[in-house]
C-alpha positions as CSV (number, residue, x, y, z in Angstrom):
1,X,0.0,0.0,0.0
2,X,1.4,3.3,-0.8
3,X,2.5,5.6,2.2
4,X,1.8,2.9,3.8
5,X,5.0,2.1,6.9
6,X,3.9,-0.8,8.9
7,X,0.3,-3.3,8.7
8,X,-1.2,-6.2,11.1
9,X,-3.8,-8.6,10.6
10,X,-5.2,-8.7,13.5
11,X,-8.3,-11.0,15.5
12,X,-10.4,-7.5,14.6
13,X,-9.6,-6.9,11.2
14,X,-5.9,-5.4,9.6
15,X,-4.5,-2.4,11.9
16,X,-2.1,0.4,9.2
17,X,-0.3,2.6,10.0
18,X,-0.1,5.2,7.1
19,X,0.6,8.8,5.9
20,X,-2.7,8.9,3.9
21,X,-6.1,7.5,4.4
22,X,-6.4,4.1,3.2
23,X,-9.9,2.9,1.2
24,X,-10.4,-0.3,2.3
25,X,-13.4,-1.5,4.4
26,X,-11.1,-4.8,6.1
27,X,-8.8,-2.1,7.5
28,X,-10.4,-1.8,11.2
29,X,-8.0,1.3,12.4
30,X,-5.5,3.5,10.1
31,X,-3.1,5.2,12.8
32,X,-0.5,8.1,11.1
33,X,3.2,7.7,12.0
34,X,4.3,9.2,15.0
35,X,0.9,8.1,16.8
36,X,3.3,6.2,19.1
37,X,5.4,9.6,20.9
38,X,4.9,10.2,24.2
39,X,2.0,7.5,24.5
40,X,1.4,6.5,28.0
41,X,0.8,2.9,28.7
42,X,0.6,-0.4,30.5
43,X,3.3,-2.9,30.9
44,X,2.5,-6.5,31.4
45,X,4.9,-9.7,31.8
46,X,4.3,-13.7,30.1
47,X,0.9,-13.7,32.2
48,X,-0.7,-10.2,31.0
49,X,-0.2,-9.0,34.9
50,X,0.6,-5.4,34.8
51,X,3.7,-4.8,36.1
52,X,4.1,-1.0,35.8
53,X,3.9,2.3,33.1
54,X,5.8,3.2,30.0
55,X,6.2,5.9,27.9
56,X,6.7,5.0,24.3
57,X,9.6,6.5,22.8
58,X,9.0,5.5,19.2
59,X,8.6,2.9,17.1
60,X,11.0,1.3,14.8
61,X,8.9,-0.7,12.0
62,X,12.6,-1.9,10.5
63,X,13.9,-3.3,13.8
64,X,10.8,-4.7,15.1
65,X,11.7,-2.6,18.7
66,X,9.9,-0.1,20.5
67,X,12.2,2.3,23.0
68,X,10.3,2.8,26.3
69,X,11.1,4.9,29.5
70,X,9.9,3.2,32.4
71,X,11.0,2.1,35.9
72,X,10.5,-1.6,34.7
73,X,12.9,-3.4,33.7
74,X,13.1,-4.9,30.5
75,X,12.9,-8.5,30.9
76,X,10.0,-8.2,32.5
77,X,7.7,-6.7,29.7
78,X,6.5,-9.1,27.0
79,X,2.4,-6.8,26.7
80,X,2.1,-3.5,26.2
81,X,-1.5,-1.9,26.8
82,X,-2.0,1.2,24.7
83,X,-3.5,4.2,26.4
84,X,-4.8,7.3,25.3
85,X,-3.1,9.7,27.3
86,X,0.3,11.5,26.0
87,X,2.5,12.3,28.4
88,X,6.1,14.1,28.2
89,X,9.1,13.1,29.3
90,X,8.7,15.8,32.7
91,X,5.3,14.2,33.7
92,X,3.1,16.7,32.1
93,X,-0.3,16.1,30.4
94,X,0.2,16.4,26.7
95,X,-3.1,16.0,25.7
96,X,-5.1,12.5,24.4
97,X,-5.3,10.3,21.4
98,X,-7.4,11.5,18.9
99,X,-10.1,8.5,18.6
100,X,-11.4,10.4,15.0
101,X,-8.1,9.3,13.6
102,X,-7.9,5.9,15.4
């Protein structure tokens, strides 16, 4: 798909992430890149028990990896649980995911 940086079939349908809007009625959420920064979430271990918060960092499509700031160490997250709150680096409220674009 063109513009088109990263897509998942998932149980719900296919997720994209993409610099344009993509037509296609099986695609179930189109995210734009850089969604990702500053997204606060949930980190879970093997079992889906939450173990603590991240920040996301980014995302790196290529490298499979996602770069999180968090007081949990890494061995222990295998789930991440998007939120929909952005938050910076300093604490501070950035504002929310915008569910129109989700």
């Amino acid at each position: 798909m063109n513009g088109t940086v990263y897509a998942e079939r998932t149980a719900e349908g296919v997720v994209a992430v993409s610099e344009s809007p993509i037509p296609n009625a099986k695609i179930v959420k189109s995210l734009k890149p850089g969604f990702e920064h500053n997204l606060l979430c949930g980190v879970a271990d093997e079992l889906n028990q939450g173990v603590g918060l991240a920040i996301i960092e980014s995302i790196d499509f290529d490298r499979r990896a996602i770069p999180l700031m968090s007081p949990v160490p890494t061995k222990k997250v295998r789930v991440l649980q998007l939120g929909d709150l952005y938050i910076g680096l300093d604490g501070r409220e950035l504002g929310q995911v915008d569910r129109e674009g989700l």
